[in-house]
ZAMARGU-4260 file (C-alpha; in steps of 0.2 Angstrom, whole numbers, plus 5000, padded with zeros to 4 digits):
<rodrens>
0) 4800/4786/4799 | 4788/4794/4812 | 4784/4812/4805 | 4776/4828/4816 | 4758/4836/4813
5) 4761/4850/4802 | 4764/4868/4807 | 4759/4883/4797 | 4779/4887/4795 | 4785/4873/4791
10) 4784/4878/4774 | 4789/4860/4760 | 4794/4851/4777 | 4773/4848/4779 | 4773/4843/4762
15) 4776/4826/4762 | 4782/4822/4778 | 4786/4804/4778 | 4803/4806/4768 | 4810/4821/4777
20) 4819/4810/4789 | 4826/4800/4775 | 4832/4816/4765 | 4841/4824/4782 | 4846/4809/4787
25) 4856/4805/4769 | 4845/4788/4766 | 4836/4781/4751 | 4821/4785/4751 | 4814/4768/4750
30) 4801/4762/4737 | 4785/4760/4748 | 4786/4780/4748 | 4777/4784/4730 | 4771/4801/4726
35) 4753/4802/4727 | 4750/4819/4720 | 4757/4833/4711 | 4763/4841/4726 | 4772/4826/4731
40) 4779/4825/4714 | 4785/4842/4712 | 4793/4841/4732 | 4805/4826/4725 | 4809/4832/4710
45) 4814/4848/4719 | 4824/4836/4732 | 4831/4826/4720 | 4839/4839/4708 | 4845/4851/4721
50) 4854/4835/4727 | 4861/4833/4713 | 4871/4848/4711 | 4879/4847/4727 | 4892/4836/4717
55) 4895/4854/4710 | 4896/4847/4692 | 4891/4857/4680 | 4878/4845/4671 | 4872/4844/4688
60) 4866/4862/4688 | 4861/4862/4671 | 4850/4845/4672 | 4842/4853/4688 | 4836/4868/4679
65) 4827/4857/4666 | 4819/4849/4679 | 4814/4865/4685 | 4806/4873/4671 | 4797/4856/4667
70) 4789/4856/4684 | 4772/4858/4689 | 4767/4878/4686 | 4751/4879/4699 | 4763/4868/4712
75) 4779/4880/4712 | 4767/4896/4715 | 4763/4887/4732 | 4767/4897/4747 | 4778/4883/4753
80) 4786/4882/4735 | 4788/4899/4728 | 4803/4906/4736 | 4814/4890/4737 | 4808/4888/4717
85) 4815/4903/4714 | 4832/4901/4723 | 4835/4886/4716 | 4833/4893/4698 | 4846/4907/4702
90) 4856/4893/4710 | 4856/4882/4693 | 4861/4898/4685 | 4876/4901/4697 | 4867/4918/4704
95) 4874/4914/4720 | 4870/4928/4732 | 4852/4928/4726 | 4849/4911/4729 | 4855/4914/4748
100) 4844/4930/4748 | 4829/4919/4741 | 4831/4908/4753 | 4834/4919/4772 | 4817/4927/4764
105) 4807/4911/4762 | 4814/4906/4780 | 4808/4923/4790 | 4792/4918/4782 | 4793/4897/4788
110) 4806/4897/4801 | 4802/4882/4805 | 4806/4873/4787 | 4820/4862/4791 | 4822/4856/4773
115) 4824/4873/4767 | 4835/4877/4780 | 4848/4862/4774 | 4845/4867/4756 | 4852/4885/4761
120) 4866/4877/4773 | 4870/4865/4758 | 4870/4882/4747 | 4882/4889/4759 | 4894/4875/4763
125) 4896/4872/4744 | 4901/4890/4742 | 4912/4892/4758 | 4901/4903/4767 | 4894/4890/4779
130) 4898/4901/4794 | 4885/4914/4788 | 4871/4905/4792 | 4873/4910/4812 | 4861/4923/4811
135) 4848/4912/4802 | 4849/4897/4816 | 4846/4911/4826 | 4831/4913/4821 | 4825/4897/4819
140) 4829/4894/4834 | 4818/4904/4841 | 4803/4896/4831 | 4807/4879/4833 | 4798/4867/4846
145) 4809/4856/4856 | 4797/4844/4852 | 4796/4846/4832 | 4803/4829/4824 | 4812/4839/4814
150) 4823/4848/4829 | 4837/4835/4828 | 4840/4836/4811 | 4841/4857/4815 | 4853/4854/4829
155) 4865/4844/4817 | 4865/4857/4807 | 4867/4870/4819 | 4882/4859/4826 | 4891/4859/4810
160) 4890/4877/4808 | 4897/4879/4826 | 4911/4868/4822 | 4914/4880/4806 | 4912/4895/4819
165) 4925/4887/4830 | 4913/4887/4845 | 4917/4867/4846 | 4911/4866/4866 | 4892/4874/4857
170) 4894/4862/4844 | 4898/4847/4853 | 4882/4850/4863 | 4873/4853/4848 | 4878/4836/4840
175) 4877/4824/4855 | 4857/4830/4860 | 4856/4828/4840 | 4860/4811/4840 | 4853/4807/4858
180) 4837/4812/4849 | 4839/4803/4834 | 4850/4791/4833 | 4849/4787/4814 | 4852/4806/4812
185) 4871/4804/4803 | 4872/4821/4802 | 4874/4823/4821 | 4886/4810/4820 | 4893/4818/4804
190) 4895/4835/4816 | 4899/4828/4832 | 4915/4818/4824 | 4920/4836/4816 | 4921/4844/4834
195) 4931/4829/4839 | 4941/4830/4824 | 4945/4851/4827 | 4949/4846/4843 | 4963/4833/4842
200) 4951/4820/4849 | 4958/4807/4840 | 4954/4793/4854 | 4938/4797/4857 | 4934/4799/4838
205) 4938/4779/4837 | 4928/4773/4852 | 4913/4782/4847 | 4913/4781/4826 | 4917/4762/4830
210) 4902/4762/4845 | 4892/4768/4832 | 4897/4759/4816 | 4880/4751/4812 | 4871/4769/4808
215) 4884/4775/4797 | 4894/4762/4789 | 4879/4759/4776 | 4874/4775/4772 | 4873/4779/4756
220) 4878/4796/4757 | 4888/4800/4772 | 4899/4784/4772 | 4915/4787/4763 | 4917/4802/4772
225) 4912/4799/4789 | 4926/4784/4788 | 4940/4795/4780 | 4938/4805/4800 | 4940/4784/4807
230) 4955/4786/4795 | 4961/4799/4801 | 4961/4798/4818 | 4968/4780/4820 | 4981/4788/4810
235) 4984/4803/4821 | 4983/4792/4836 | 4999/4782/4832 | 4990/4766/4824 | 4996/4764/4806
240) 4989/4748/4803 | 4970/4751/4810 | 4974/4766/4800 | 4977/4758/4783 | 4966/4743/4787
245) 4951/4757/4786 | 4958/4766/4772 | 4954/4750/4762 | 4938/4750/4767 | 4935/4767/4765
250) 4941/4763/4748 | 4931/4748/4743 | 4914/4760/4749 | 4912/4767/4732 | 4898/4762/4725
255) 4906/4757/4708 | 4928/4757/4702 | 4923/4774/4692 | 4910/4783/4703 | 4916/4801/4708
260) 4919/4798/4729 | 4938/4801/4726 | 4941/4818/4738 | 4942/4807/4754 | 4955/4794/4748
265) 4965/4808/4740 | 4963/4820/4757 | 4971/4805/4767 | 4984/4796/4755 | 4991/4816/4751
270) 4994/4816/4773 | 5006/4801/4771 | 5012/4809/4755 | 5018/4824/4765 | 5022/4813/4781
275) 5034/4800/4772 | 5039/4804/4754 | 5055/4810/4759 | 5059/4795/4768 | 5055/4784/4751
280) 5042/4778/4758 | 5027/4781/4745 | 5030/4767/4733 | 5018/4758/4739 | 5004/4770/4735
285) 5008/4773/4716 | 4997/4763/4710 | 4983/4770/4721 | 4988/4788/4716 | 4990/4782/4697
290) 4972/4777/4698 | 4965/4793/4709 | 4974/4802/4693 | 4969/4796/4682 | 4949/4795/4689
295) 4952/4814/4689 | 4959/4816/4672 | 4944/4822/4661 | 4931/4825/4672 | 4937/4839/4686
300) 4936/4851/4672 | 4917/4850/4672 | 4917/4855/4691 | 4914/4871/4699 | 4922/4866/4716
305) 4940/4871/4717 | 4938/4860/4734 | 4940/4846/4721 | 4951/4854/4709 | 4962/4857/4723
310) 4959/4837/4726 | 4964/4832/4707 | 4978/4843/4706 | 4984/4833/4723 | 4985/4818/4713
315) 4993/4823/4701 | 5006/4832/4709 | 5009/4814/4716 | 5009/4803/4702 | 5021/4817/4696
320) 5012/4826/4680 | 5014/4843/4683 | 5007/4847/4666 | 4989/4842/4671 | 4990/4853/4685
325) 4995/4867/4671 | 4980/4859/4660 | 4970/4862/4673 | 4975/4882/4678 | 4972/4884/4661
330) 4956/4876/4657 | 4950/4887/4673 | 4939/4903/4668 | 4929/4905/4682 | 4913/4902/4675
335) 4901/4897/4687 | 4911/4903/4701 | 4912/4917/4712 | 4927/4931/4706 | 4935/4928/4723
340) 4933/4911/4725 | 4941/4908/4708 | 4957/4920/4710 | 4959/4911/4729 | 4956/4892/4719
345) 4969/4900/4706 | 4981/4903/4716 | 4980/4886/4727 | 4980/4876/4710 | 4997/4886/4706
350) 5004/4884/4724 | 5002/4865/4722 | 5010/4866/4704 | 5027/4875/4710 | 5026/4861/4725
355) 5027/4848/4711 | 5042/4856/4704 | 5050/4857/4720 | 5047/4876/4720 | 5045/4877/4737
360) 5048/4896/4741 | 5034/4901/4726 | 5020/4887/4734 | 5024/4896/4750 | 5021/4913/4744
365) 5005/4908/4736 | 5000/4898/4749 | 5003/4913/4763 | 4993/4928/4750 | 4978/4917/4747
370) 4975/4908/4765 | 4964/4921/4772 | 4952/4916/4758 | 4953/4898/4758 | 4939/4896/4767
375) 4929/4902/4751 | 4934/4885/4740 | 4920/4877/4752 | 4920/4861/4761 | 4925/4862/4780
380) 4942/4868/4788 | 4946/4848/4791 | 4946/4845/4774 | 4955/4862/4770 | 4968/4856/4782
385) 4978/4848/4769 | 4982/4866/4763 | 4989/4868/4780 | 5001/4854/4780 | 5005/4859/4762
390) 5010/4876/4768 | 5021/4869/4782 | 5030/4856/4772 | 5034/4869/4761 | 5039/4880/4776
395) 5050/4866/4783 | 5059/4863/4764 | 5061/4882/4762 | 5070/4882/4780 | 5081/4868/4774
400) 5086/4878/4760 | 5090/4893/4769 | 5100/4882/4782 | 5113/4874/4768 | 5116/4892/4761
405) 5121/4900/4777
</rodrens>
């Protein structure tokens, strides 16, 4: 990885800037790259942890804050280090508003810190607050050399966000000069497929994720997903067997039978569940679901993203145990977890519980109060979508209903 000179605002980005690229570009940092000081020490330790809790496990957080306090005391009152330090620890205690604030200050101060910048972008998108981060690539933005190494992994970011914003022609203009820049950058290609996907470009979402297979189909960290938008556009554009074919090897990506890379099979196996399970044509995908369920069962209680809850309670609701989704309400207290977020992830989690017993008038109503705020569970509109088709299959059985009583 080429790496630029180092800028007096590029705050931790000019700490060791051999393995940004690796870190923005969701690579393995590979073993030729060693710490050779404390500094360099302390940076992946601070990369590595933060990483971690974007699984939004709860031993996530709490391991990251060990890290923290066991970390270097003269290298976190660094400049570079102190303010991100400092969000991180709120972050780890689930001090979510601080942790943002920490981090918009550190960046007036090094606008030009593309690390950081992810880090609050990562802070955001976990939270469901991606689109707040306008005003911050604005001003970034205006800071940043075209010529910085570090501008395409800004654009894909700044693509992403658009795509959140709705601004998908911005977005799509963002992504492609990402990726035109850097083509290893799979977070351009990660933001430019979400445009496409907004868009309905199911065509072009093929021709150019297939183009491009050989810088994302081994990425350790983008994979999985980036095929689940292949997925789901050769199913969208009539082609049920590329469709499935992909689905397969979406699945067989994980990196072991028991690692925790379910949300993407369950987003696109719950579309054919709404599509085709009142045709009887779901049987085949029992033993998939039982195996989704049961790699939930036991461990989504430990998360604080209702963006996965949600996921968990989907497969439940289609192996037919509408007891664990009432396991789960219950075992939900909201700790960790914004007051909003957690009455909005409440009420999705009962919506899909009365849609597993067919209560199809009650899923609507809950579906209908909380929608403004789904946005807050986190993730990205086209992985809330399924919330969407949820709604309108309920709609549709609701309509029925009313059409036999009249």
């Amino acid at each position: 990885m080429v790496h630029q000179s180092q800028r007096s605002t590029d705050g931790v980005s000019s700490l060791w800037p051999e393995i940004n690229g690796y870190f923005l570009s969701f690579q393995e940092i590979p073993t030729h790259c060693q710490p050779k000081n404390k500094t360099q020490q302390t940076f992946y330790q601070l990369l590595a942890g933060f990483d971690g809790t974007t699984s939004c496990e709860i031993r996530e957080f709490y391991r990251f804050n060990l890290h923290l306090a066991q970390m270097n005391w003269r290298e976190i009152q660094r400049p570079e280090f102190k303010l991100i330090y400092q969000a991180c620890e709120a972050w780890t205690r689930f001090q979510y508003e601080q942790a943002y604030t920490l981090m918009r200050v550190h960046l007036k101060r090094f606008p030009t810190d593309v690390i950081a910048l992810y880090i609050l972008h990562m802070f955001e998108f976990c939270t469901g607050r991606t689109t707040r981060l306008i005003d911050v690539l604005e001003q970034c933005e205006a800071a940043l050399p075209r010529t910085h190494n570090l501008y395409p992994f800004y654009l894909a970011i700044k693509s992403f966000v658009l795509c959140e914003c709705q601004q998908y022609e911005q977005a799509l203009t963002a992504g492609w000069a990402s990726i035109e820049a850097r083509p290893e950058n799979v977070y351009g290609i990660h933001a430019v497929v979400h445009a496409l996907h907004e868009t309905g470009q199911w065509g072009q979402i093929i021709e150019f994720l297939n183009h491009r297979a050989s810088s994302w189909m081994n990425n350790p960290g983008m994979k999985i997903h980036i095929c689940w938008h292949l997925v789901i556009a050769y199913e969208q554009n009539q082609m049920p067997e590329a469709a499935l074919e992909t689905f397969h090897t979406l699945c067989a990506m994980k990196e072991t039978p028991f690692a925790k890379q379910d949300l993407d099979a369950v987003g696109f196996l719950w579309r054919l569940h709404l599509k085709y399970t009142d045709h009887g044509s779901q049987i085949q995908w029992q033993k998939q679901w039982q195996k989704l369920a049961t790699l939930w069962t036991g461990v989504i209680e430990n998360s604080v993203s209702y963006l996965h809850k949600l996921h968990a309670a989907l497969s439940f609701s289609a192996t037919q145990q509408p007891f664990l989704i009432e396991k789960l309400i219950a075992e939900c207290d909201g700790f960790g977890i914004a007051p909003q977020t957690h009455r909005t992830g409440v009420a999705i989690l009962r919506a899909i519980h009365q849609f597993t017993l067919g209560q199809y008038q009650t899923c609507l109503s809950e579906l209908e109060q909380s929608q403004p705020s789904w946005h807050l569970i986190g993730g990205s509109n086209a992985q809330r979508d399924i919330l969407r088709l949820t709604k309108a299959y309920a709609e549709q059985h609701v309509q029925h209903a009313l059409n036999i009583a009249s």
